[in-house]
Backbone as CSV, one residue per row, in Angstrom:
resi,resn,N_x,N_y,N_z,CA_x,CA_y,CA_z,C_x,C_y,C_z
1,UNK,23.742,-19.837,-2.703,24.352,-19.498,-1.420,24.108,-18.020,-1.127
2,UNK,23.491,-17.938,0.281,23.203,-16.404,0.519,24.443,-15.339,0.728
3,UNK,24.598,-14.329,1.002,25.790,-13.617,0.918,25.198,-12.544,1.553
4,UNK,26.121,-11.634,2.260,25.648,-10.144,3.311,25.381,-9.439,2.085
5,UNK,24.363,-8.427,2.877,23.647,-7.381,2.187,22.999,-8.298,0.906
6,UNK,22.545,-9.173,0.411,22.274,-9.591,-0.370,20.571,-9.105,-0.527
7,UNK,20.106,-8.387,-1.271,18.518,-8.352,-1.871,17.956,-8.927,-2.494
8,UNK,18.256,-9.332,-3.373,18.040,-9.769,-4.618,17.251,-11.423,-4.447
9,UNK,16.898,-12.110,-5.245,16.658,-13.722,-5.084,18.135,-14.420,-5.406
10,UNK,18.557,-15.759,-4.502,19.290,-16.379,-4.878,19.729,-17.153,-6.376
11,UNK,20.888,-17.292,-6.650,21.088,-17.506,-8.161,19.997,-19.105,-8.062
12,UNK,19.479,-18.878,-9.256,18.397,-20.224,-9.747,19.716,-21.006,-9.911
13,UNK,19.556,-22.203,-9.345,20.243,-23.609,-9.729,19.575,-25.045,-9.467
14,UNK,18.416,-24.269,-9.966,17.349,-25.835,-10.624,15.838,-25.250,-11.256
15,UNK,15.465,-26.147,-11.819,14.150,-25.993,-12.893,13.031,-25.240,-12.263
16,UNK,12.935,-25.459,-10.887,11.986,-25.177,-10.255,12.126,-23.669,-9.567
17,UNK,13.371,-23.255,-9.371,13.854,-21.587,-8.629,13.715,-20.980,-10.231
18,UNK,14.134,-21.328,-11.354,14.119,-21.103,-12.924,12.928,-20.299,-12.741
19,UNK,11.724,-21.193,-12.772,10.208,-20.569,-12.814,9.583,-19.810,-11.692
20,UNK,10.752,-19.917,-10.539,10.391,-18.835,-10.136,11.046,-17.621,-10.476
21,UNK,12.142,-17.486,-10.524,12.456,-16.164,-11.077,11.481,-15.617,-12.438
22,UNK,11.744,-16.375,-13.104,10.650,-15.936,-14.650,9.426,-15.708,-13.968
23,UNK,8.489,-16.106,-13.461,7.089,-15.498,-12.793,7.643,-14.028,-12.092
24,UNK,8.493,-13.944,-11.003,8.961,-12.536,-10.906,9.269,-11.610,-11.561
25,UNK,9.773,-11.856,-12.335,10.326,-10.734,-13.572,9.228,-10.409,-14.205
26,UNK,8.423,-11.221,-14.505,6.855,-11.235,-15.377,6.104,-10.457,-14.915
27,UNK,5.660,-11.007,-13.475,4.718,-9.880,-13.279,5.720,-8.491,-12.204
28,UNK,6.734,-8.819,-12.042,7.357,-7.106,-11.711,7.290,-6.338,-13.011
29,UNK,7.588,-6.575,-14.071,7.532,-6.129,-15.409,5.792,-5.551,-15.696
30,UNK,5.005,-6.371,-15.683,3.410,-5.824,-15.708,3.237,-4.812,-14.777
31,UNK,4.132,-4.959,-13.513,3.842,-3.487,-12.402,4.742,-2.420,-13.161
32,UNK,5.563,-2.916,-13.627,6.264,-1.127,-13.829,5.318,-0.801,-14.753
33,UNK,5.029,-1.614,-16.163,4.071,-1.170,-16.908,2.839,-0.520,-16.517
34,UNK,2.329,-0.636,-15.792,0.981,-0.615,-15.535,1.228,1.151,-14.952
35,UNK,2.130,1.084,-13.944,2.383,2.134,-13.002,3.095,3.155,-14.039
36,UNK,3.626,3.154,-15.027,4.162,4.055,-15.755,2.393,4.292,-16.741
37,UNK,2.186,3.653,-16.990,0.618,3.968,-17.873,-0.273,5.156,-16.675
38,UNK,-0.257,4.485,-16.227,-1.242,4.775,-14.709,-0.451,6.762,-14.602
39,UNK,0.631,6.894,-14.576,1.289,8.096,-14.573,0.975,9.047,-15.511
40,UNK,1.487,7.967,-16.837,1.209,9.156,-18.225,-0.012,9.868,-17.914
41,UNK,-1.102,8.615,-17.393,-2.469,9.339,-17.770,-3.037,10.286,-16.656
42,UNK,-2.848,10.511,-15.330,-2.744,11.150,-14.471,-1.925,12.708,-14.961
43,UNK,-1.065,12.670,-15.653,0.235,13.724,-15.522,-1.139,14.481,-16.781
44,UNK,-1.268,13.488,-17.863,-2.246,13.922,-19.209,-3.233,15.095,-18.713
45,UNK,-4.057,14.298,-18.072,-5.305,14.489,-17.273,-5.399,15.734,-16.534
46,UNK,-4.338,15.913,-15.843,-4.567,17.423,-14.836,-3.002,18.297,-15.678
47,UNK,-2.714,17.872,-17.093,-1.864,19.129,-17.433,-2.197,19.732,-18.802
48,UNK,-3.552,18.873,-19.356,-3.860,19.359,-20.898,-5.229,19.529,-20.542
49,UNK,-6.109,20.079,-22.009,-6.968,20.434,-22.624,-8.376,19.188,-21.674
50,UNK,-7.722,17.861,-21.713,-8.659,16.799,-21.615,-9.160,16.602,-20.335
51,UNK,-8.248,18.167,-19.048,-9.224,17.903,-17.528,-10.750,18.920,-17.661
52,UNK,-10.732,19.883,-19.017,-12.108,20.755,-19.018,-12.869,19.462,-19.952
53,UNK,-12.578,18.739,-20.173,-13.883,18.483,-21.573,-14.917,17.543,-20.660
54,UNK,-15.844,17.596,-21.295,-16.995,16.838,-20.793,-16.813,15.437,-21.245
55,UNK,-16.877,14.769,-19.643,-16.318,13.273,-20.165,-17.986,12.210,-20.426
56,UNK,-19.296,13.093,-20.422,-20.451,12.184,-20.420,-20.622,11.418,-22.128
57,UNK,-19.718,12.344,-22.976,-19.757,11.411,-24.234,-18.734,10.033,-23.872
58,UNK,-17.810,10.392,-23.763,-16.746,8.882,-23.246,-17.006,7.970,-22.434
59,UNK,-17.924,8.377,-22.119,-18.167,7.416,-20.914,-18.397,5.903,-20.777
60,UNK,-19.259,5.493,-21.630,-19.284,3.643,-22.212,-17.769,3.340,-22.604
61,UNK,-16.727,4.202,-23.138,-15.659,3.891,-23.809,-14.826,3.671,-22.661
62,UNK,-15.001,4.464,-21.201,-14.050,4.253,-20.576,-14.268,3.125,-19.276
63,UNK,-15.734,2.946,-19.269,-16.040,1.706,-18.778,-15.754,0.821,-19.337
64,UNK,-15.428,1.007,-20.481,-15.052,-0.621,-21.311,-13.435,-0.884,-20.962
65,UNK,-12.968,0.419,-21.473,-11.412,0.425,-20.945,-10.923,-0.536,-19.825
66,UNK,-12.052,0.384,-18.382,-11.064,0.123,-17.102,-11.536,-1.266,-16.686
67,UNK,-12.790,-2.019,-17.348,-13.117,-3.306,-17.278,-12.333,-4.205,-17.950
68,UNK,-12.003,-3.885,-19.528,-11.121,-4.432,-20.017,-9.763,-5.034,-19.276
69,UNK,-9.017,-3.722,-19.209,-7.531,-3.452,-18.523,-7.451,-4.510,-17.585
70,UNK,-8.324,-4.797,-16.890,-7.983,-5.532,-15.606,-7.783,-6.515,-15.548
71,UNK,-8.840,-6.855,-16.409,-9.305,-8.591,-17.330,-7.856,-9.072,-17.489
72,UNK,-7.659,-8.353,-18.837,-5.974,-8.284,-19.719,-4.990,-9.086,-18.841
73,UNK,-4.840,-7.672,-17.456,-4.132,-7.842,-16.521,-3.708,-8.842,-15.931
74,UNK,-4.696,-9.206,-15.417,-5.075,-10.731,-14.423,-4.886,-11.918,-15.283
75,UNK,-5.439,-12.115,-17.076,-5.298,-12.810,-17.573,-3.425,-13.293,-17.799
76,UNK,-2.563,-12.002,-17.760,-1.328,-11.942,-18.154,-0.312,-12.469,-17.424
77,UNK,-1.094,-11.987,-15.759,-0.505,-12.563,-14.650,-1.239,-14.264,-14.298
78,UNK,-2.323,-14.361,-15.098,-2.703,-15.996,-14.256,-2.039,-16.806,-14.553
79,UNK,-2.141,-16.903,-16.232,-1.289,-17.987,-16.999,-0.384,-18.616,-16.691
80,UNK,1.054,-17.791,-16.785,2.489,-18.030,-16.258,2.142,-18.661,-15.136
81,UNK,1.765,-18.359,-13.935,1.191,-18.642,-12.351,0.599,-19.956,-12.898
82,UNK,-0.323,-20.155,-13.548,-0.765,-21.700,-12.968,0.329,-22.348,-13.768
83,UNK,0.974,-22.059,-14.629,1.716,-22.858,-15.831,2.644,-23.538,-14.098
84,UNK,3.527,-21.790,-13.822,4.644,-22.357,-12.970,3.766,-23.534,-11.235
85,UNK,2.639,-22.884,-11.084,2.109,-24.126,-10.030,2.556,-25.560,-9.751
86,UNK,2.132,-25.984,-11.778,2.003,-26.918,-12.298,3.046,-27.745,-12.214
87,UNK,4.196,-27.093,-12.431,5.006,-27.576,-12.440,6.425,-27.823,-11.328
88,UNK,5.447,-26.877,-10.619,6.633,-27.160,-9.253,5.799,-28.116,-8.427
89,UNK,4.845,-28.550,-8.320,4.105,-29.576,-8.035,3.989,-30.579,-8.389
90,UNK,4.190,-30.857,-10.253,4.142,-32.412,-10.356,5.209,-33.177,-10.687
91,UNK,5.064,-34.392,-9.899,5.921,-35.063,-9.930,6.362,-36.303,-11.443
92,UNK,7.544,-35.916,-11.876,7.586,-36.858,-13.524,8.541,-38.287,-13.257
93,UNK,8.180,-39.149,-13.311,8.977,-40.467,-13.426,10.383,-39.769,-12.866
94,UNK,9.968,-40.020,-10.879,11.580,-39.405,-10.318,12.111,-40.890,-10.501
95,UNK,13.166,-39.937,-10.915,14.988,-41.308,-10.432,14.507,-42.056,-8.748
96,UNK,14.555,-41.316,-8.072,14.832,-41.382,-6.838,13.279,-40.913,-5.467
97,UNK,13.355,-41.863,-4.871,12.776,-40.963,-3.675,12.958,-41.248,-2.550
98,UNK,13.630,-39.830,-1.696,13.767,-39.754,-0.115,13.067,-38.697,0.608
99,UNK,12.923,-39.417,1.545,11.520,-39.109,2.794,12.433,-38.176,3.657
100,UNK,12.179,-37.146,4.055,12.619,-36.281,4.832,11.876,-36.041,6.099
101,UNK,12.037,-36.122,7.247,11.616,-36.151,8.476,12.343,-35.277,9.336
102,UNK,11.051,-33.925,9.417,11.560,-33.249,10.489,11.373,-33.851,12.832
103,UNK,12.391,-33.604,13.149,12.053,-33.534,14.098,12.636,-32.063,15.073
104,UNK,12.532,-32.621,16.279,13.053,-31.321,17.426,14.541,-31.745,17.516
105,UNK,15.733,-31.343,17.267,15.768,-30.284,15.799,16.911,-30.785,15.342
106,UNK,16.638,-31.159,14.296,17.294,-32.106,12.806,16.150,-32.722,12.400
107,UNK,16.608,-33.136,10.371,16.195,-34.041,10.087,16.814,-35.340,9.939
108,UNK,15.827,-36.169,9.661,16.487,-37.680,9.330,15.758,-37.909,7.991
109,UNK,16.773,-38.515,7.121,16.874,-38.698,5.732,16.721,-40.383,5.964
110,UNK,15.579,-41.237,4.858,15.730,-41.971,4.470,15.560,-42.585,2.548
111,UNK,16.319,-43.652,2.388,16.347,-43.610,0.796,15.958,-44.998,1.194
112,UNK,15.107,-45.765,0.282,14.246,-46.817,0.514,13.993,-47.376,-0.938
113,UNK,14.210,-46.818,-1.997,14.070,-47.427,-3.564,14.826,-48.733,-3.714
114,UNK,15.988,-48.413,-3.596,16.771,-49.881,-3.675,17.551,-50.499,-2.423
115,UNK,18.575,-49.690,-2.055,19.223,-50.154,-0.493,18.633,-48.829,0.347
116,UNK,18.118,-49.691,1.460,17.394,-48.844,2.602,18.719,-48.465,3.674
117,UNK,18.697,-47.421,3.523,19.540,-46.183,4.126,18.463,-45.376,4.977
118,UNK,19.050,-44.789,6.007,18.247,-43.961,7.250,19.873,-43.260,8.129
119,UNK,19.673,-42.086,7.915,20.620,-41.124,9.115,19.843,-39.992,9.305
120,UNK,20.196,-39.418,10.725,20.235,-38.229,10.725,21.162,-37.008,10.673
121,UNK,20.843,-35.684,10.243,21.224,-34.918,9.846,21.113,-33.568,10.706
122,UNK,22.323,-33.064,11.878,22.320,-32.508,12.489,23.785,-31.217,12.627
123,UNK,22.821,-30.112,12.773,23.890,-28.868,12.410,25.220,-29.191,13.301
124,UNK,26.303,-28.629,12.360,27.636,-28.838,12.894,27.986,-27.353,14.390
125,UNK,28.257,-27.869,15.415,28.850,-26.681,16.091,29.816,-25.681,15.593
126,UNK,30.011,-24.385,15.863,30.829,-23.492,15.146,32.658,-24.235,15.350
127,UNK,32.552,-24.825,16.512,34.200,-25.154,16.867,34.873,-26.536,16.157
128,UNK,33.226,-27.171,14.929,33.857,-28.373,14.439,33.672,-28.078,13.057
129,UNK,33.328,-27.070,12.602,33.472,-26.665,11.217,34.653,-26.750,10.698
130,UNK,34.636,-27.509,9.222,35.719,-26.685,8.412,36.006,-25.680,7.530
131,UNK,37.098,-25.558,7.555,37.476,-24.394,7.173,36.925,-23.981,5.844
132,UNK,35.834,-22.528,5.450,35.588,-21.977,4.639,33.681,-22.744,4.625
133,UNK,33.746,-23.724,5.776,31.862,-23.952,5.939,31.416,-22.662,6.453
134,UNK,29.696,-22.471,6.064,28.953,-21.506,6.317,28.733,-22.005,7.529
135,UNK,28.609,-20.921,8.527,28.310,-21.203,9.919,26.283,-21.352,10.365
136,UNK,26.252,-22.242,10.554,24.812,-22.229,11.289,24.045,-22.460,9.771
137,UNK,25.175,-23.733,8.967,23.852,-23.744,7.545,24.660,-25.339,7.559
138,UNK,25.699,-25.751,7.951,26.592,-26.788,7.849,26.392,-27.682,8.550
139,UNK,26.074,-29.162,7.835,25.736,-30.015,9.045,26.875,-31.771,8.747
140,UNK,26.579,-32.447,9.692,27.069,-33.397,9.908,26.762,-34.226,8.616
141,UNK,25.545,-35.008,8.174,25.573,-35.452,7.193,24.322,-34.976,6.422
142,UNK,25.104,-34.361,4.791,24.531,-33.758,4.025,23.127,-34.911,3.407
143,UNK,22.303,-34.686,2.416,21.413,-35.195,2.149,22.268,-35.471,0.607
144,UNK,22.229,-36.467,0.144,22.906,-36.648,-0.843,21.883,-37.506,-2.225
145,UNK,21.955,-36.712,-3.258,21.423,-36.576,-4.638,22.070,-36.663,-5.662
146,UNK,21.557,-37.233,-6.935,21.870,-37.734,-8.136,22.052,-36.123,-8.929
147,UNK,22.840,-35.704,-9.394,22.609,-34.558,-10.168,22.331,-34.504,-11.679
148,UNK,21.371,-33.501,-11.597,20.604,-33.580,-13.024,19.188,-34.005,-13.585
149,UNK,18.801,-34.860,-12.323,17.942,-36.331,-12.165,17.021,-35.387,-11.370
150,UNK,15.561,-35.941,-11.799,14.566,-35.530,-11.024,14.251,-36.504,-9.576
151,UNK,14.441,-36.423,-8.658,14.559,-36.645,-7.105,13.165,-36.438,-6.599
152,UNK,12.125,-37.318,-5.812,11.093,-37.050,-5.114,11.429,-37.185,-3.773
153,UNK,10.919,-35.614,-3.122,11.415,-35.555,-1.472,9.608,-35.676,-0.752
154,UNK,9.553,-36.733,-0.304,8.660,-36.958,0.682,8.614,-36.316,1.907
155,UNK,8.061,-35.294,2.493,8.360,-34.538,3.671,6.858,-34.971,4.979
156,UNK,7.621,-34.940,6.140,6.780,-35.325,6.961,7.380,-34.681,8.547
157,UNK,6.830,-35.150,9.536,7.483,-34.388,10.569,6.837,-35.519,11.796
158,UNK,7.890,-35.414,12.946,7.478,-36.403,13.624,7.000,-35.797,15.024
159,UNK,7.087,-34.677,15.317,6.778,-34.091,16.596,5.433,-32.793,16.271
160,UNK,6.197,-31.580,15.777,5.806,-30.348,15.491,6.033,-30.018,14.243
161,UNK,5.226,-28.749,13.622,5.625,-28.326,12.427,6.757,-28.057,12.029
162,UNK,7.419,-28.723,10.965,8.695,-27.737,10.486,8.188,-27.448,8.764
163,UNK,9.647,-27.216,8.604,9.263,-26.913,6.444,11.253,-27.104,6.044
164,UNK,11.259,-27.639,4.977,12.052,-28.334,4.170,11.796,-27.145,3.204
165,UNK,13.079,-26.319,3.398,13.663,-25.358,2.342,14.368,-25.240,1.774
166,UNK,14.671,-25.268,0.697,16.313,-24.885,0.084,16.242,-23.283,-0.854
167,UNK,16.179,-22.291,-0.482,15.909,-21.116,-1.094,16.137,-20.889,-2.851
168,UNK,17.735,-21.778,-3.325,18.483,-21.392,-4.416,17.805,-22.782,-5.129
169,UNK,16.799,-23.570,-4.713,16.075,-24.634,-5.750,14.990,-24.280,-5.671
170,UNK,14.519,-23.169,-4.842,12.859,-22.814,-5.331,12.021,-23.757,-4.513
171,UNK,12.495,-24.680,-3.580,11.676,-25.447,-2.667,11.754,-25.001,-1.218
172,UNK,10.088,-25.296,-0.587,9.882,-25.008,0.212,8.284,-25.832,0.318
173,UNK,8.646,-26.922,1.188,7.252,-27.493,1.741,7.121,-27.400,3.255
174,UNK,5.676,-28.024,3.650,5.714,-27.965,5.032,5.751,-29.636,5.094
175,UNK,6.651,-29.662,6.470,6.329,-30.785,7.232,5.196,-31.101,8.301
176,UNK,4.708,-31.850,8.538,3.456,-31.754,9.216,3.359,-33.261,9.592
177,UNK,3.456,-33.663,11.054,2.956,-35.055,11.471,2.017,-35.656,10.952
178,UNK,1.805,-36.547,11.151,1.125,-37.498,10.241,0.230,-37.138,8.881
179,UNK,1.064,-36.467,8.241,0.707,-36.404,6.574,2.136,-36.355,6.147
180,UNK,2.133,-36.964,4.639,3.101,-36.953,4.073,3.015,-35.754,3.039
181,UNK,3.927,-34.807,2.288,3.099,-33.910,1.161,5.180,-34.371,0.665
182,UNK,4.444,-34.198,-1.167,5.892,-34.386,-2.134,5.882,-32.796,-2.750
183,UNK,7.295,-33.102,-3.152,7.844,-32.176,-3.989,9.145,-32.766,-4.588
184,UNK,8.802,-32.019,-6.248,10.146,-33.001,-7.320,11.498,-31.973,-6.820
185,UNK,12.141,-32.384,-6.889,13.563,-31.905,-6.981,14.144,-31.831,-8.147
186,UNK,15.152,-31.447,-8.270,16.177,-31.185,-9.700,16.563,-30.116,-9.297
187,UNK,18.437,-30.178,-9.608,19.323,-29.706,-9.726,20.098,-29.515,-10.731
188,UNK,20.425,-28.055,-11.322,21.155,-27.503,-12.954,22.374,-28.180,-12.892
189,UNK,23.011,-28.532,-11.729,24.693,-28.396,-11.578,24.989,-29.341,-10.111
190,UNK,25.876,-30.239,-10.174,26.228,-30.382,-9.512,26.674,-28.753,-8.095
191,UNK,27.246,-29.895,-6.445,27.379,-29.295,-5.318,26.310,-29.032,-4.412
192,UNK,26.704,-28.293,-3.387,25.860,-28.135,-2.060,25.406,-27.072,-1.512
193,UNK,23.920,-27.468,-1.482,22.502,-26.422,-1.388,22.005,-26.388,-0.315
194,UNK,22.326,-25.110,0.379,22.035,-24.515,2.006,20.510,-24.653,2.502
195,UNK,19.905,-24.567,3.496,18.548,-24.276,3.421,18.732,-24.058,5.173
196,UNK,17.247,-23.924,5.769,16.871,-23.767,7.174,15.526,-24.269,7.313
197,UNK,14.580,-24.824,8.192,13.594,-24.869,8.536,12.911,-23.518,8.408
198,UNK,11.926,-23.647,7.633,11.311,-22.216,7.777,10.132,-22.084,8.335
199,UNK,9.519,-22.983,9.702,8.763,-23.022,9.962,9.326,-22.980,11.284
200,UNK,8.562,-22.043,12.529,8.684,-21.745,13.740,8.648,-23.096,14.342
201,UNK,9.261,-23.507,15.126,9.556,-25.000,15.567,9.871,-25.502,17.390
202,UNK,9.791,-24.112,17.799,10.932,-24.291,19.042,11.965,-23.673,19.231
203,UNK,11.988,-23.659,20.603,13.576,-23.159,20.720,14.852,-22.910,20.188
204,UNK,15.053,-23.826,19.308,16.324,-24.664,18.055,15.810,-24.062,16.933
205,UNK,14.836,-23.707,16.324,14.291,-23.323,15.308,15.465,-23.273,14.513
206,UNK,16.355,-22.009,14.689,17.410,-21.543,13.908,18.447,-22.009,13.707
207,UNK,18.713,-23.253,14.719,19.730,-24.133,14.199,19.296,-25.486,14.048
208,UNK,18.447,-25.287,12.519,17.582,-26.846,12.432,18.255,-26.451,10.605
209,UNK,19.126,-26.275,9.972,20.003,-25.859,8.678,19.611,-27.225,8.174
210,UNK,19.371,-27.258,6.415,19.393,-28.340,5.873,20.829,-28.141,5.001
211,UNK,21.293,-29.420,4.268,22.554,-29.122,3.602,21.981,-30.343,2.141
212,UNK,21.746,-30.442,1.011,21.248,-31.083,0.362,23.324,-31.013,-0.882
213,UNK,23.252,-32.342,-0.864,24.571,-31.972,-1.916,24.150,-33.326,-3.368
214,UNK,24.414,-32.509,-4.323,24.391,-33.067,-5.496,25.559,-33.465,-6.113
215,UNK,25.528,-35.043,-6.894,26.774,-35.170,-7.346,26.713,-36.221,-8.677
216,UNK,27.294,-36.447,-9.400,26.894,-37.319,-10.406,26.800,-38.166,-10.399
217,UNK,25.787,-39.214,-10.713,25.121,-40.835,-10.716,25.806,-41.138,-10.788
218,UNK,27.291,-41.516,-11.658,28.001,-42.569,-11.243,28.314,-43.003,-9.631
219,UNK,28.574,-41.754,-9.288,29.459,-41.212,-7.952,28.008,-41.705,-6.751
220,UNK,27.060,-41.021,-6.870,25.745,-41.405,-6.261,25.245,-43.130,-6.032
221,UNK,25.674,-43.752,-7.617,25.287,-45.283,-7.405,26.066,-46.186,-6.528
222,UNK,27.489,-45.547,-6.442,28.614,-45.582,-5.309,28.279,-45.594,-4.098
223,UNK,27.787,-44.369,-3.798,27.405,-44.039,-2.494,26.285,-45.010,-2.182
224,UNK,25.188,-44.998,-2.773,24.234,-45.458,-2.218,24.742,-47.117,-2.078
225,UNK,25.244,-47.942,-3.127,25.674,-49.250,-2.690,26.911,-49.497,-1.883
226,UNK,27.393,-48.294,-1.338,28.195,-48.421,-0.269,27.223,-48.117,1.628
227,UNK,26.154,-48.165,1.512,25.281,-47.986,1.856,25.768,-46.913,3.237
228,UNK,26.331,-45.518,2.585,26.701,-44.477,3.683,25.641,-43.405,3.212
């Protein structure tokens, strides 16, 4: 959940925001490194003995260096990066899968595995909120998930571009008419995960809020064979 003045990335509360934070820290960590190296040797360079000497003996040594270094570099930063790709992309024997459909402006949620369910999902006005809902993130009916359970969200769009975000799970696809594109879900913890269209859409753009709520399979197998 976002909060004023907030900088920072939202708290990770699933597998997939997890790897993103760890890729951030990773390679912000290789920049301070690099940029504190990058200093020493600059500060070295124009305050000792080593800005008179003749650098034509060093010279193969420091081509090897600054060819090296980079290699290193890039190698340090690829890894992690395709590791985390990998895995926010593939999809593992989901529990579940619901199709998300943007339109002009809401989505409509359908669940189709066992009992076929279809609503849409449209932001609440400020004067029908309750008390202690986030304003302009709160909607009529939430998208409702198994918690714990890996979830496949099918995203598609029926007019114009939108995108299916939830910031604090690390997801963010595009919707796009006639193509379908997936992404796995999973949630650390049960409760309910804010998001917005993050794709320019129209007029409504900004009040197109997703509300995704997680709750435990018992409670979920409930819901869904109560077919709400």
């Amino acid at each position: 959940m976002p909060y004023a003045t907030q900088l920072s990335l939202q708290e990770a509360l699933g597998p997939t925001m997890e790897e993103v934070v760890f890729l951030h820290d990773h390679v912000l960590l290789l920049t301070c490194l690099m940029t504190l190296v990058i200093l020493m040797f600059t500060i070295t360079a124009t305050t000792t003995a080593l800005t008179h000497n003749d650098p034509s003996e060093e010279v193969e040594q420091l081509e090897a260096a600054w060819t090296a270094a980079p290699i290193m570099i890039l190698i340090l930063t690829a890894l992690p990066s395709v590791r985390s790709l990998y895995l926010m992309e593939e999809v593992f024997d989901p529990y579940l899968t619901i199709k998300a459909t943007g339109h002009q402006w809401y989505w409509n949620y359908e669940y189709s595995d066992e009992a076929h369910i279809s609503y849409d999902s449209y932001m609440l006005q400020t004067h029908d909120l309750p008390k202690g809902s986030p304003r302009l993130l709160e909607v009529d009916h939430r998208m409702v998930m198994p918690a714990g359970l890996q979830t496949r969200i099918v995203v598609t769009a029926e007019d114009v571009l939108h995108s299916w975000t939830i910031p604090s799970l690390g997801i963010k696809v595009d919707a796009v008419p006639g193509r379908l594109n997936q992404i796995p879900l999973a949630t650390s913890r049960t409760g309910v995960f804010f998001g917005q269209c993050s794709e320019i859409c129209g007029a409504n753009h900004s009040f197109m809020p997703i509300a995704a709520e997680a709750i435990p399979l018992y409670y979920f197998e409930q819901w869904l064979a109560s077919g709400q």
